[in-house]
C-alpha positions in Angstrom: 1.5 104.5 -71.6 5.4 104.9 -72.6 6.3 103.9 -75.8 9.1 101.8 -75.0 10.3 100.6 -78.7 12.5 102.8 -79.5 14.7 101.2 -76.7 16.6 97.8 -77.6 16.0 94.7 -75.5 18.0 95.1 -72.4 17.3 98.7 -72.2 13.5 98.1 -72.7 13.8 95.7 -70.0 15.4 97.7 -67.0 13.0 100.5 -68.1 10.1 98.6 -67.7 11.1 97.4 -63.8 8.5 99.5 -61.8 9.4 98.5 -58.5 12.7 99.3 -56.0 15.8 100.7 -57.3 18.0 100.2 -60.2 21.6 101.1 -60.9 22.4 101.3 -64.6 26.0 100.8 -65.8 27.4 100.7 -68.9 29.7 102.7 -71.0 29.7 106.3 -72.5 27.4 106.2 -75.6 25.2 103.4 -74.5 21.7 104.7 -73.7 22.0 105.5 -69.5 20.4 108.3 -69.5 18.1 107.5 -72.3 17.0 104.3 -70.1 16.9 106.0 -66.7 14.3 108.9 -68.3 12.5 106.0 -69.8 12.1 104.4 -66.9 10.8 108.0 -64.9 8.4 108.2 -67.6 7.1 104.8 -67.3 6.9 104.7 -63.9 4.9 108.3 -63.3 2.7 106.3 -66.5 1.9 103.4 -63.7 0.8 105.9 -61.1 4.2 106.2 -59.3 4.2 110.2 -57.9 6.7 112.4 -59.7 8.3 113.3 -56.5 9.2 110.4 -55.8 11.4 109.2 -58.1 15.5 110.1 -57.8 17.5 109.9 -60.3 21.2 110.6 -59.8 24.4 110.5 -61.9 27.9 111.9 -61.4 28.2 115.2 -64.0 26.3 118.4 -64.1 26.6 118.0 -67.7 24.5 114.3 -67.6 22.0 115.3 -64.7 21.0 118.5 -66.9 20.6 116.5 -69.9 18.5 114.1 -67.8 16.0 116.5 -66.7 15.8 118.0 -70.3 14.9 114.4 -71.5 12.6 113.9 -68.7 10.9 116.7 -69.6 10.4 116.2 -73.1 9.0 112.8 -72.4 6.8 113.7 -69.1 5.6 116.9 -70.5 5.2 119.7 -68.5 1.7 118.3 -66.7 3.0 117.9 -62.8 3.6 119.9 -60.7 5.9 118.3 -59.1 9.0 116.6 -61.0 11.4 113.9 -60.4 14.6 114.5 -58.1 17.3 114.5 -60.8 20.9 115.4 -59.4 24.7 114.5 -58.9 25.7 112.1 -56.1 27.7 115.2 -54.7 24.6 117.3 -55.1 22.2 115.8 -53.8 23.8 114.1 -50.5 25.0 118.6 -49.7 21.1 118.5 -50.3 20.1 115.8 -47.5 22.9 117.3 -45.3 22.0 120.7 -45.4 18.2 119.4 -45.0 19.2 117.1 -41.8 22.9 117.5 -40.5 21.6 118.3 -37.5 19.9 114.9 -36.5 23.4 113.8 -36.7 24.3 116.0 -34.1 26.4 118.5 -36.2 25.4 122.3 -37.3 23.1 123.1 -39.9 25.6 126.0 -41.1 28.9 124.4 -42.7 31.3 124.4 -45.3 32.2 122.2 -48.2 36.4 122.4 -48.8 37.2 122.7 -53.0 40.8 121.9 -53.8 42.2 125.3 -53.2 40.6 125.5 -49.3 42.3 122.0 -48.7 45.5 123.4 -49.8 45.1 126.5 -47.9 43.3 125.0 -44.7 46.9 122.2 -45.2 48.9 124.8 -45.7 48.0 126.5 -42.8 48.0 123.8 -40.2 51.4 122.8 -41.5 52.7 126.3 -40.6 50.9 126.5 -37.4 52.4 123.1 -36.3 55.7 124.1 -37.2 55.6 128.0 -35.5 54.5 125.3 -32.5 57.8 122.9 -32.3 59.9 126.6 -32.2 
C-alpha cells in the first residue's frame, strides 16, 4: 500500500478517490503534483493497470517533474507506465493517432507564432496583389 501521511487532509483525501476522474486545482506551491503522483501510486497499489492512468498538466517543466515523482514512488517494476503529458501534448498525440476518423489527413501541421505571422502575412498580401 501507499503511505499516504505525508499528505495533509484534503490532499490525502483526493488521493485516495480510486474511481473516475479528478481535476486538482489549487495554487503554485500547494501539493498538485505531489497529490496527482500520490494518487497514480495508490491507484496502480489497488490493482488499477499502469497504462491506464493519464495524468496531464499544462508545462513541460510540471509533466516532467510528474513522471520523475511517479517514478520514485512506483518504482521502476512495470512495464508499462502511466500517461503523463501536457494538454497540448497529448491531444497532437490522439490526433496524430486518429485524425483520420475525423475525416482529415494523418500528415499535418501544428502553426507556432511565427507560422501564424507568416501564413497572415502572406494571405494579407495575396488578398491585396488580388483587389489590383
Amino acid at each position: 500500500m501507499v503511505n499516504l501521511s505525508g499528505l495533509n487532509p484534503p490532499q490525502r483525501e483526493a488521493a485516495s478517490i480510486l474511481s473516475g476522474p479528478l481535476l486538482v486545482l489549487a495554487g503554485a506551491g500547494t501539493g498538485k503534483t505531489r497529490v496527482i503522483t500520490y494518487r497514480m501510486a495508490n491507484l496502480i497499489a489497488h490493482g488499477i493497470r499502469p497504462d491506464r492512468i493519464l495524468s496531464v498538466t499544462f508545462t513541460n517543466k510540471a509533466a516532467k517533474e510528474m513522471k520523475e515523482r511517479a517514478v520514485h514512488l512506483i518504482g521502476r517494476q512495470f512495464k508499462q507506465r502511466p500517461v503523463v503529458s501536457t494538454f497540448h501534448a497529448y491531444c497532437v498525440r490522439v490526433l496524430r493517432e486518429d485524425i483520420d476518423s475525423l475525416g482529415y489527413p494523418k500528415k499535418f501541421a501544428i502553426y507556432d507564432r511565427n507560422d501564424q505571422e507568416s501564413a497572415a502575412r502572406t494571405a494579407l498580401r495575396d488578398i491585396r496583389l488580388g483587389d489590383g
